[in-house]
N, CA, C and O atoms as a CHARMM CRD file, in Angstrom:
* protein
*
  308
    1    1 UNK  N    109.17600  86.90900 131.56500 PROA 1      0.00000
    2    1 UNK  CA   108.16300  86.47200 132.48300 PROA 1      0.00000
    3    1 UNK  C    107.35200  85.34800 131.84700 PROA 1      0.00000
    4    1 UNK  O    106.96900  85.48000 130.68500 PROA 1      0.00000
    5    2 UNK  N    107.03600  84.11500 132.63000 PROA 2      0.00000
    6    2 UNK  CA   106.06400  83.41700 132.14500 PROA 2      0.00000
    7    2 UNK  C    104.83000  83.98500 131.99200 PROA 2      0.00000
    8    2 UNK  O    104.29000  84.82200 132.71500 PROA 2      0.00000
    9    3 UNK  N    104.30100  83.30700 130.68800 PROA 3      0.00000
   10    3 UNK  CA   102.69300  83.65900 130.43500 PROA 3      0.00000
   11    3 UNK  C    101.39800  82.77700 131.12400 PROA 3      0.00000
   12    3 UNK  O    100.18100  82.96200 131.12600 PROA 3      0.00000
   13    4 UNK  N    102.42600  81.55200 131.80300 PROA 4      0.00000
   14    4 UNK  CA   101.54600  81.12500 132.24700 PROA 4      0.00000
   15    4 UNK  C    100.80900  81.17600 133.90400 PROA 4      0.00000
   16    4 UNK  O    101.41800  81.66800 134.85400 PROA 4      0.00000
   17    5 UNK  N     99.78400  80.73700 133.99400 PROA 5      0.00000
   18    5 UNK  CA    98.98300  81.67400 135.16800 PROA 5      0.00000
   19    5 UNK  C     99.31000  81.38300 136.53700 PROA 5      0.00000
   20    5 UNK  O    100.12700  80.47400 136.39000 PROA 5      0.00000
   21    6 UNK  N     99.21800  81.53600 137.55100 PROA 6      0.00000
   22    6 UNK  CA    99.47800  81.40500 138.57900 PROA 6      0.00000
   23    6 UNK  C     98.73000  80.03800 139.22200 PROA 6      0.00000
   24    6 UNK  O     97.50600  79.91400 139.26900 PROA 6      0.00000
   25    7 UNK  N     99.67600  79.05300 139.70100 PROA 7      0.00000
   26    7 UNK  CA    98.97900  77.70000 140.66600 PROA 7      0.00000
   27    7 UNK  C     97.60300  78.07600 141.35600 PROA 7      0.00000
   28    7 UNK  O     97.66600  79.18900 141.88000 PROA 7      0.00000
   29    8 UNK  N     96.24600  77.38200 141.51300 PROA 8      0.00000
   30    8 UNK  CA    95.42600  77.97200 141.37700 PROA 8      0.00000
   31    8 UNK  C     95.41000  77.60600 143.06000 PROA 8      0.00000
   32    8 UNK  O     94.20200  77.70600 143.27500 PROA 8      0.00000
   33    9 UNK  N     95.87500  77.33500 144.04500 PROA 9      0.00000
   34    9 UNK  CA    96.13000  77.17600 145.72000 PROA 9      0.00000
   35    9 UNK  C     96.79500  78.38600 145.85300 PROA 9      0.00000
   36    9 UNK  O     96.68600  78.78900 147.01100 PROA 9      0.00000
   37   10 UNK  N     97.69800  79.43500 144.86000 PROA 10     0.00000
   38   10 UNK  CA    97.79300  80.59900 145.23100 PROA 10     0.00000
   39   10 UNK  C     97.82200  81.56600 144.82500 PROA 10     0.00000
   40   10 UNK  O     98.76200  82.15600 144.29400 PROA 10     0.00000
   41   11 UNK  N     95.82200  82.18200 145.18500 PROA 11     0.00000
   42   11 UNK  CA    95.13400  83.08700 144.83300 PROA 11     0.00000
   43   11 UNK  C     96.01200  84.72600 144.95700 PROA 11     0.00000
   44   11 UNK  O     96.91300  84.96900 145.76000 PROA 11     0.00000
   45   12 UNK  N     95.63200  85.36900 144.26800 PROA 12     0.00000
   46   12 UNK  CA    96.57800  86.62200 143.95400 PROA 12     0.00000
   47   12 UNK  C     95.40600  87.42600 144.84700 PROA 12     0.00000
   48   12 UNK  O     94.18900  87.24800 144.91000 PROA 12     0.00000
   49   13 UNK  N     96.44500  88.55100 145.62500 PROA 13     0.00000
   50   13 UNK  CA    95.66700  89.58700 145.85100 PROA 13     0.00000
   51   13 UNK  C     94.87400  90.44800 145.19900 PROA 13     0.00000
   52   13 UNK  O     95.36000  90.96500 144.19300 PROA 13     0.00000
   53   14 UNK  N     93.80000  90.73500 145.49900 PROA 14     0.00000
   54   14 UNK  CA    93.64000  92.10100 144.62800 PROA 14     0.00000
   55   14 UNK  C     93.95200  93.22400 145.18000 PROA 14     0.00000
   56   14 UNK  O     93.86900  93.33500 146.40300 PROA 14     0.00000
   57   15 UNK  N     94.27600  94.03300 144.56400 PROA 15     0.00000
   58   15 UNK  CA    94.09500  96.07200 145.30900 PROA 15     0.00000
   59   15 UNK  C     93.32200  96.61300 145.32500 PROA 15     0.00000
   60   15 UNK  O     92.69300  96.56200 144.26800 PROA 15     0.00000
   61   16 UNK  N     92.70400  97.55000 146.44300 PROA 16     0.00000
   62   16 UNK  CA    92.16600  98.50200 146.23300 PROA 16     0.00000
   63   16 UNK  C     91.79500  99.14700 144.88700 PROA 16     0.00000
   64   16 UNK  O     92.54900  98.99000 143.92700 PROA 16     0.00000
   65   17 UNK  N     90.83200  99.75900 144.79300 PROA 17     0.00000
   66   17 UNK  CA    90.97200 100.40200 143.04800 PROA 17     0.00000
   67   17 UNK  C     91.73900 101.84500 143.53300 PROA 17     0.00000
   68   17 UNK  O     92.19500 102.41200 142.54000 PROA 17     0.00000
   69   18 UNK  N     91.88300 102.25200 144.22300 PROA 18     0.00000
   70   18 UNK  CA    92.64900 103.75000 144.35500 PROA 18     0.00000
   71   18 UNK  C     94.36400 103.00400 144.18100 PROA 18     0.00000
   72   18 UNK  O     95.26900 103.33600 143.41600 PROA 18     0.00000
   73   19 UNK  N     94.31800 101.87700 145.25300 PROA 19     0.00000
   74   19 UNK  CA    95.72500 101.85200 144.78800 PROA 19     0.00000
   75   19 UNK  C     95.90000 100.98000 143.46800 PROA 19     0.00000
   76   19 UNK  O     97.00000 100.93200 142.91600 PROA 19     0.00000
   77   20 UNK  N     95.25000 100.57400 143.17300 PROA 20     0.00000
   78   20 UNK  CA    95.30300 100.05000 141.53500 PROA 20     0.00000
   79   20 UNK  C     95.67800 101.11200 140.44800 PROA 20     0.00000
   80   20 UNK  O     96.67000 101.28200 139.74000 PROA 20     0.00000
   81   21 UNK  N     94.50300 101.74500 140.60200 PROA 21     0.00000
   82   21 UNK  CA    94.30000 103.58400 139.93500 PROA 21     0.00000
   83   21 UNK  C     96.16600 103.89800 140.08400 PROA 21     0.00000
   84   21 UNK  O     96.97900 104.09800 139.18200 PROA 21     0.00000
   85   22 UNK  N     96.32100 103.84900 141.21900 PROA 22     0.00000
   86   22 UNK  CA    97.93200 104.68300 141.08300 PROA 22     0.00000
   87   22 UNK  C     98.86500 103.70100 140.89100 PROA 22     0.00000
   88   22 UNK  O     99.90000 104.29200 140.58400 PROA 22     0.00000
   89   23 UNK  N     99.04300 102.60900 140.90300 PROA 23     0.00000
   90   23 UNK  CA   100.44000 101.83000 139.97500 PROA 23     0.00000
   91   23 UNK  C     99.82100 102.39200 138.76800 PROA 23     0.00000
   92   23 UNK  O    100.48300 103.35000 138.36900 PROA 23     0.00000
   93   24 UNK  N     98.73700 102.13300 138.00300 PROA 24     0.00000
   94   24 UNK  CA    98.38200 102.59700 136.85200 PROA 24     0.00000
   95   24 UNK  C     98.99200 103.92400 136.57200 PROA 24     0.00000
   96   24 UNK  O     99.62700 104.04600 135.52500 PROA 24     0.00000
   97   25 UNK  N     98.89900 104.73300 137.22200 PROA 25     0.00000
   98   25 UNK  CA    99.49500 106.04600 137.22100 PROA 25     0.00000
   99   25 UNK  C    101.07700 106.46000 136.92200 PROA 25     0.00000
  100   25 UNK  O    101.83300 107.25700 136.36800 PROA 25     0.00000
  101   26 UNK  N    100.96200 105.30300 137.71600 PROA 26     0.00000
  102   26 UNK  CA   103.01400 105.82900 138.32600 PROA 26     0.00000
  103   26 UNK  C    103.89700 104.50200 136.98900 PROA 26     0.00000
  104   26 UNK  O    105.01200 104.49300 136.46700 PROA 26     0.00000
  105   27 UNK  N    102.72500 103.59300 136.89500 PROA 27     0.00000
  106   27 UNK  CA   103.60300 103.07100 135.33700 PROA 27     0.00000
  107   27 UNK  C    103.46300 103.45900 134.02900 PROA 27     0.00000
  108   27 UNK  O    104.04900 102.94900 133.07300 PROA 27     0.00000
  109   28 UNK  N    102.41400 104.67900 133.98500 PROA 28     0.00000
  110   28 UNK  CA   102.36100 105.43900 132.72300 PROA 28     0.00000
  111   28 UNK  C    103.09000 106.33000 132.70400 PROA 28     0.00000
  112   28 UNK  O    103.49100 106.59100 131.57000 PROA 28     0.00000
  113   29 UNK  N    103.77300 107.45900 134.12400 PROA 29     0.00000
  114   29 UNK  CA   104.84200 107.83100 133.96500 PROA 29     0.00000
  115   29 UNK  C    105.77200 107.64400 133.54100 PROA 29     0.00000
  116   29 UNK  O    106.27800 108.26400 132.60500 PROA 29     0.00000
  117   30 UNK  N    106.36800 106.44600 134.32000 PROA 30     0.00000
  118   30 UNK  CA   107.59100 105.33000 134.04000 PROA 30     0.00000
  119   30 UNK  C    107.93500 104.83700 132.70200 PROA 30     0.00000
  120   30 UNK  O    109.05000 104.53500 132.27600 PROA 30     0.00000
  121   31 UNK  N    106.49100 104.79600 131.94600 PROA 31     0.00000
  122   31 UNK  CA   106.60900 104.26700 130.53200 PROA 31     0.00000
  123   31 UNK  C    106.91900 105.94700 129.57900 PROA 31     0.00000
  124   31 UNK  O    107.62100 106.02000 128.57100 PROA 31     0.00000
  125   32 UNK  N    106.44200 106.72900 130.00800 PROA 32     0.00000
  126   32 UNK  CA   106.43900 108.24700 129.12300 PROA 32     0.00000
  127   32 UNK  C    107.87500 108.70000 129.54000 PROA 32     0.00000
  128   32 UNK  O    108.64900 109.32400 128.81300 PROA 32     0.00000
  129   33 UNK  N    108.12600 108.26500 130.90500 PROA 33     0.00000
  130   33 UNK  CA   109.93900 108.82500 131.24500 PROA 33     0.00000
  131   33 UNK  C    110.64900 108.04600 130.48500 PROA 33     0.00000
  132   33 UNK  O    111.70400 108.56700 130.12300 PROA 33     0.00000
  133   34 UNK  N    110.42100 106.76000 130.02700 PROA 34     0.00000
  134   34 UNK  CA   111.56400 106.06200 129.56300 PROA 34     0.00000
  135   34 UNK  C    111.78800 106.40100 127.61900 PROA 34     0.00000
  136   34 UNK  O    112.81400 106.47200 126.94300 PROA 34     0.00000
  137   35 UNK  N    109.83000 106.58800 127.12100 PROA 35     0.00000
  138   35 UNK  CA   110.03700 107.16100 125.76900 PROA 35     0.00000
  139   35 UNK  C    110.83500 108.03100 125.60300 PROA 35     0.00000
  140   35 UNK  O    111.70100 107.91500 124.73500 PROA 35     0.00000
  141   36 UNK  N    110.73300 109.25600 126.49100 PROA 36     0.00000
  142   36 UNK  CA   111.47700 110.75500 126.50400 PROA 36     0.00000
  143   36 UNK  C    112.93100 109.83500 126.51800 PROA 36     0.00000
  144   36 UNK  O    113.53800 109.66700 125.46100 PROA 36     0.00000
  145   37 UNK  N    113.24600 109.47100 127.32800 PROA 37     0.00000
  146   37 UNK  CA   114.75000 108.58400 127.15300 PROA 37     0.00000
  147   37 UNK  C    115.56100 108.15700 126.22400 PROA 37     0.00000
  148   37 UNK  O    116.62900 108.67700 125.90200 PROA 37     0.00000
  149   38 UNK  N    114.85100 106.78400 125.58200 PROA 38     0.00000
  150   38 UNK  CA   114.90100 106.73300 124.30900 PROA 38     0.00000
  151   38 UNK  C    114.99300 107.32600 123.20300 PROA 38     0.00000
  152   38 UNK  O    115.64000 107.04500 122.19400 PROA 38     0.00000
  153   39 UNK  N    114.05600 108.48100 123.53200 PROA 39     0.00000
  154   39 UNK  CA   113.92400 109.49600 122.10100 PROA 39     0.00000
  155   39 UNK  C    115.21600 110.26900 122.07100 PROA 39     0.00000
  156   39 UNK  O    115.74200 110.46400 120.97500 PROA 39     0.00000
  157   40 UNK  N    115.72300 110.68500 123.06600 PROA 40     0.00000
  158   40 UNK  CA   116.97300 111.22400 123.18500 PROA 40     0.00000
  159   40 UNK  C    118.05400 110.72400 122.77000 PROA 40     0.00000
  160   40 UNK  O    118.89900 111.36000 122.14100 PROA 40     0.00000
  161   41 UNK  N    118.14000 109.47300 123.09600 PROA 41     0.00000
  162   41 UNK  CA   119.19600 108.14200 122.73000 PROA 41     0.00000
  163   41 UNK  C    119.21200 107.85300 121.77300 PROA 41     0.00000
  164   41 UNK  O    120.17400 107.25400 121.29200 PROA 41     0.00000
  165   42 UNK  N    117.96100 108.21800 120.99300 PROA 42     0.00000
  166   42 UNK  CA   117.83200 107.76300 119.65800 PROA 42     0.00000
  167   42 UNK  C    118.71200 108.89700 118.80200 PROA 42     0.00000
  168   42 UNK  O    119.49900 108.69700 117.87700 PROA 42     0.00000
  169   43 UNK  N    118.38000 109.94900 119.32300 PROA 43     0.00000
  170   43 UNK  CA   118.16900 111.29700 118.28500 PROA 43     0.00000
  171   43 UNK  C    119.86300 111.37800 118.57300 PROA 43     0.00000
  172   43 UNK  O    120.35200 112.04900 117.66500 PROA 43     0.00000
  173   44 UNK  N    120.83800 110.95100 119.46500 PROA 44     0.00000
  174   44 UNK  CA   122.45200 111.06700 119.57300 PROA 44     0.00000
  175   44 UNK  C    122.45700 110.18900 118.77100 PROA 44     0.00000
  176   44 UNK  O    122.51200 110.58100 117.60500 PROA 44     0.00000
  177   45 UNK  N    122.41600 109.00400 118.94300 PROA 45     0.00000
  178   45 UNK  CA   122.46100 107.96300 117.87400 PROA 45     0.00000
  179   45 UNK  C    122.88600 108.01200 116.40000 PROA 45     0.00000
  180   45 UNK  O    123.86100 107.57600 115.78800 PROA 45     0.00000
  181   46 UNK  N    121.51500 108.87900 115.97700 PROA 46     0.00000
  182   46 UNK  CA   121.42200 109.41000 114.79000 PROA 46     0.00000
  183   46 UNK  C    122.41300 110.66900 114.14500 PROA 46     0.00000
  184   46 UNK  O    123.01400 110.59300 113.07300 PROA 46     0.00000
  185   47 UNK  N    122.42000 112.01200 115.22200 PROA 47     0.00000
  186   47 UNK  CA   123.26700 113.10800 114.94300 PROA 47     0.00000
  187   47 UNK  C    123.90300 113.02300 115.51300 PROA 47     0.00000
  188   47 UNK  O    124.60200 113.98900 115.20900 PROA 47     0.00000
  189   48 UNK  N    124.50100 112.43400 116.49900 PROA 48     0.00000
  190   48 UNK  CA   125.71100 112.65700 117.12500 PROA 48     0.00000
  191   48 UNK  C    125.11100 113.56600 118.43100 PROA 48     0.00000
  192   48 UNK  O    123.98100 114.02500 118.59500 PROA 48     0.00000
  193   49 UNK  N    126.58400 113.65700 119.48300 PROA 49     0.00000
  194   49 UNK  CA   126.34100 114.41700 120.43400 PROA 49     0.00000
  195   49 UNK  C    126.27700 115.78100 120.38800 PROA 49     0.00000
  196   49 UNK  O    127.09100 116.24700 119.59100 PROA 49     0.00000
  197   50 UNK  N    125.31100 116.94200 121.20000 PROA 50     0.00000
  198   50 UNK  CA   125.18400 118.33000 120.52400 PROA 50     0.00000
  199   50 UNK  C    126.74400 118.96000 121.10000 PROA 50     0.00000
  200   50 UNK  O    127.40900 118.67200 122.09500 PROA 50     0.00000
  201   51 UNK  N    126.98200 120.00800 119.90300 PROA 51     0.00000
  202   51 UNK  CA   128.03000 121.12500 120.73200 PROA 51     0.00000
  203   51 UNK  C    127.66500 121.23200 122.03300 PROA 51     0.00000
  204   51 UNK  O    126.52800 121.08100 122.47900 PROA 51     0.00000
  205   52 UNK  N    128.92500 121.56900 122.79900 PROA 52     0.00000
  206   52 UNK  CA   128.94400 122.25800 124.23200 PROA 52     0.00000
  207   52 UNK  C    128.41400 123.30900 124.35200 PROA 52     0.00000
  208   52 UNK  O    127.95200 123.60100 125.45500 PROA 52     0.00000
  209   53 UNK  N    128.31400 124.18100 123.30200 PROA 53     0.00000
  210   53 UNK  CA   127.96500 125.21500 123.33700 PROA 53     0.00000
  211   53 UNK  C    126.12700 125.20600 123.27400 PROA 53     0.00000
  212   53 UNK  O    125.73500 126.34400 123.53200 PROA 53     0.00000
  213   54 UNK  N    124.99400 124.27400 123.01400 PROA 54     0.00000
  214   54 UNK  CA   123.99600 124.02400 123.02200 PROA 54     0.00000
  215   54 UNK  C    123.70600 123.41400 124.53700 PROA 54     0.00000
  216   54 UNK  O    122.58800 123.16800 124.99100 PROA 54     0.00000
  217   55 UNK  N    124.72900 123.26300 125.08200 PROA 55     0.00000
  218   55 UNK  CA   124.15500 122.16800 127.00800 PROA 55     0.00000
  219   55 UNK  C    124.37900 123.28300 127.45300 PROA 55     0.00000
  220   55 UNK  O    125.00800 124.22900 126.98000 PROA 55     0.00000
  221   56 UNK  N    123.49900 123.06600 128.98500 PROA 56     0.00000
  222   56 UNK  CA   123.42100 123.73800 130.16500 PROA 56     0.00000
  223   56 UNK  C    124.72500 122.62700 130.95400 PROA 56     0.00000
  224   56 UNK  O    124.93200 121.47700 130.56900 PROA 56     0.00000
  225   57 UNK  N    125.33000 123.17800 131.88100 PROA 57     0.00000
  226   57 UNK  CA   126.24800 122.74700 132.68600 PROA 57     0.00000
  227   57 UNK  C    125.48800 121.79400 133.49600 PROA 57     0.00000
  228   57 UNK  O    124.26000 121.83100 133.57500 PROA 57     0.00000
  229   58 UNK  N    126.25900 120.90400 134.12200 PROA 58     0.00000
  230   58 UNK  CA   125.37700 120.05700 135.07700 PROA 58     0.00000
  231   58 UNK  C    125.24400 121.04100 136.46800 PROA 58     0.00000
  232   58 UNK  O    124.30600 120.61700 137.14400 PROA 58     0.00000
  233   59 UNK  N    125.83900 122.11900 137.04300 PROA 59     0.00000
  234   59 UNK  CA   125.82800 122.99400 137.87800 PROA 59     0.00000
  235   59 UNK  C    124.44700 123.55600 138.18700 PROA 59     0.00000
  236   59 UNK  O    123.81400 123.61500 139.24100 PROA 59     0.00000
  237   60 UNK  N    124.10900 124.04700 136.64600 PROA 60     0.00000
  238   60 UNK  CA   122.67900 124.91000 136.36900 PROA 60     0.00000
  239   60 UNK  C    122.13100 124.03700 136.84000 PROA 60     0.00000
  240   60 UNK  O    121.64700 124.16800 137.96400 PROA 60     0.00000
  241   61 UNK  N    122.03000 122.91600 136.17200 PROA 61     0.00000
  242   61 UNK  CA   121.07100 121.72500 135.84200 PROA 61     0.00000
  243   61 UNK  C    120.25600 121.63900 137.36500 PROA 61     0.00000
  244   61 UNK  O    119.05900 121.84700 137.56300 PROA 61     0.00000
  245   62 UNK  N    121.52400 121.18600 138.57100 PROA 62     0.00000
  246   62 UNK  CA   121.53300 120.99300 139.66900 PROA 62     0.00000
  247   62 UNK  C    120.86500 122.14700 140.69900 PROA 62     0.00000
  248   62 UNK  O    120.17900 122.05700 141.71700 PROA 62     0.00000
  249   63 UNK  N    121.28000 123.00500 140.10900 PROA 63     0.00000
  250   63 UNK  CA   120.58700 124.08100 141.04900 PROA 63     0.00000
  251   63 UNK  C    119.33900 124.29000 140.80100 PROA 63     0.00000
  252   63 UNK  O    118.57600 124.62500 141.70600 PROA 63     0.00000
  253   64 UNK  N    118.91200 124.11900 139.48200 PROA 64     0.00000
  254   64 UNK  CA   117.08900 124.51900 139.08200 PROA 64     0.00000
  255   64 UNK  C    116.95900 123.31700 139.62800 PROA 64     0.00000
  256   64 UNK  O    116.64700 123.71100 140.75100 PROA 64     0.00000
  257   65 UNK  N    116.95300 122.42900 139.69700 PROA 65     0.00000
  258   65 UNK  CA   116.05300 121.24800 140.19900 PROA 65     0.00000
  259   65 UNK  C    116.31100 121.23000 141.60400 PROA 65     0.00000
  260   65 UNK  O    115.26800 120.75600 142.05400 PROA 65     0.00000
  261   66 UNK  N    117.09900 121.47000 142.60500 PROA 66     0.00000
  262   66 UNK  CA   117.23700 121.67800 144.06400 PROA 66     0.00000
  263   66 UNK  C    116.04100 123.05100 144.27000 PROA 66     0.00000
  264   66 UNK  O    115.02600 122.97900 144.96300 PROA 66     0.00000
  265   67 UNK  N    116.47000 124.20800 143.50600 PROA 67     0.00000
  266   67 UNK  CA   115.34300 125.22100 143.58400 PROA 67     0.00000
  267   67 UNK  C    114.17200 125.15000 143.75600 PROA 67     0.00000
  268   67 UNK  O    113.64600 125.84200 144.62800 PROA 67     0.00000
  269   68 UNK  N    112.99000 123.76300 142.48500 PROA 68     0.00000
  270   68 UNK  CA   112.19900 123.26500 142.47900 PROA 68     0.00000
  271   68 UNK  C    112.39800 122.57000 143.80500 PROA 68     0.00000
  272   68 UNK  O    112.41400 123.53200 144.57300 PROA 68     0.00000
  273   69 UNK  N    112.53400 121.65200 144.43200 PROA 69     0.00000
  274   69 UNK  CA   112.74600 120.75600 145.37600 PROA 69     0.00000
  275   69 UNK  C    112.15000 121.47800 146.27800 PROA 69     0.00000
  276   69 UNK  O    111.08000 121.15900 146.79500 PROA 69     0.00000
  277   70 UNK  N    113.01900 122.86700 146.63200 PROA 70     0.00000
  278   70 UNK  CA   112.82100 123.67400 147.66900 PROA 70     0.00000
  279   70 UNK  C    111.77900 124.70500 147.84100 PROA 70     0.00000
  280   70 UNK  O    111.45600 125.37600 148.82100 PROA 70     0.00000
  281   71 UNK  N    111.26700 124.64800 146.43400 PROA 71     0.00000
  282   71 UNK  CA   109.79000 125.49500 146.31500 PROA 71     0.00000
  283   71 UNK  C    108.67700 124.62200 146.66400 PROA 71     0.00000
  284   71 UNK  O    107.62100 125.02800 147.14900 PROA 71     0.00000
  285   72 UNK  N    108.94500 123.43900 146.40500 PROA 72     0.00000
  286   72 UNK  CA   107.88500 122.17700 146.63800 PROA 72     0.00000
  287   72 UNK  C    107.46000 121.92100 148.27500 PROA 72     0.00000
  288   72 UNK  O    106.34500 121.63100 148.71000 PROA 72     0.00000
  289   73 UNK  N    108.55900 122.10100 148.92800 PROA 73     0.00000
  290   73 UNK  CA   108.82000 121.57200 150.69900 PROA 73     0.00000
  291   73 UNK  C    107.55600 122.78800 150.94600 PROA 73     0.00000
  292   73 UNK  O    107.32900 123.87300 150.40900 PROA 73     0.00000
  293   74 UNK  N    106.76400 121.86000 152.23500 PROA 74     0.00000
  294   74 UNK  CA   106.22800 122.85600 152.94800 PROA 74     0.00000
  295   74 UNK  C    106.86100 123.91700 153.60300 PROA 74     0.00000
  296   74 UNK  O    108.06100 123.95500 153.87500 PROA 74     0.00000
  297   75 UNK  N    105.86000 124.95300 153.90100 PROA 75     0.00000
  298   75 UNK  CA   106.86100 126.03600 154.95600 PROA 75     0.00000
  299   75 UNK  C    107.39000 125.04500 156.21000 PROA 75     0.00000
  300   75 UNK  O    107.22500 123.83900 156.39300 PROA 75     0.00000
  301   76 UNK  N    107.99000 125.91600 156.87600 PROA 76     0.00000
  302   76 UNK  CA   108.70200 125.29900 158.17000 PROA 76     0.00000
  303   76 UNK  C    109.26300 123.94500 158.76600 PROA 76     0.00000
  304   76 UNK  O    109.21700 123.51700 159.91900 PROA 76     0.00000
  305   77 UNK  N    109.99800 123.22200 157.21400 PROA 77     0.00000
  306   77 UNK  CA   110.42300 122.22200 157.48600 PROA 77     0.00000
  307   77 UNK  C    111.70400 122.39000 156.85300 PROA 77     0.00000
  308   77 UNK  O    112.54000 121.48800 156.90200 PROA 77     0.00000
């Protein structure tokens, strides 16, 4: 990305501070999901991939997180 600033005939929006507040939010996630990422990538990197016998199947995997999904939904939808 350039560092340099924007033509000054075209003024930048500003946001709301609530929706400011939440990109702020949702890119500190984004930045903490991608460390966790990395750290993982790193740590194969380093030792290698774990035994099979240390993973959950992608099956499990799939079903606890559909489970969650489905505990999350309001009633009657």
């Amino acid at each position: 990305m350039s560092e340099q600033p924007a033509p000054a005939d075209h003024a930048r929006q500003q946001l709301e501070p609530a929706a400011a507040d939440g990109l702020r939010a949702y890119a500190a996630k984004t930045r903490e999901n991608a460390d966790q990422l990395a750290a993982v990538l790193e740590d194969i990197a380093t030792n290698g991939l774990p035994s099979v016998e240390d993973c959950t199947p992608w099956e499990e995997l799939r079903e606890a997180h559909l489970a969650r999904l489905a505990a999350q939904r309001p009633a009657g939808v």
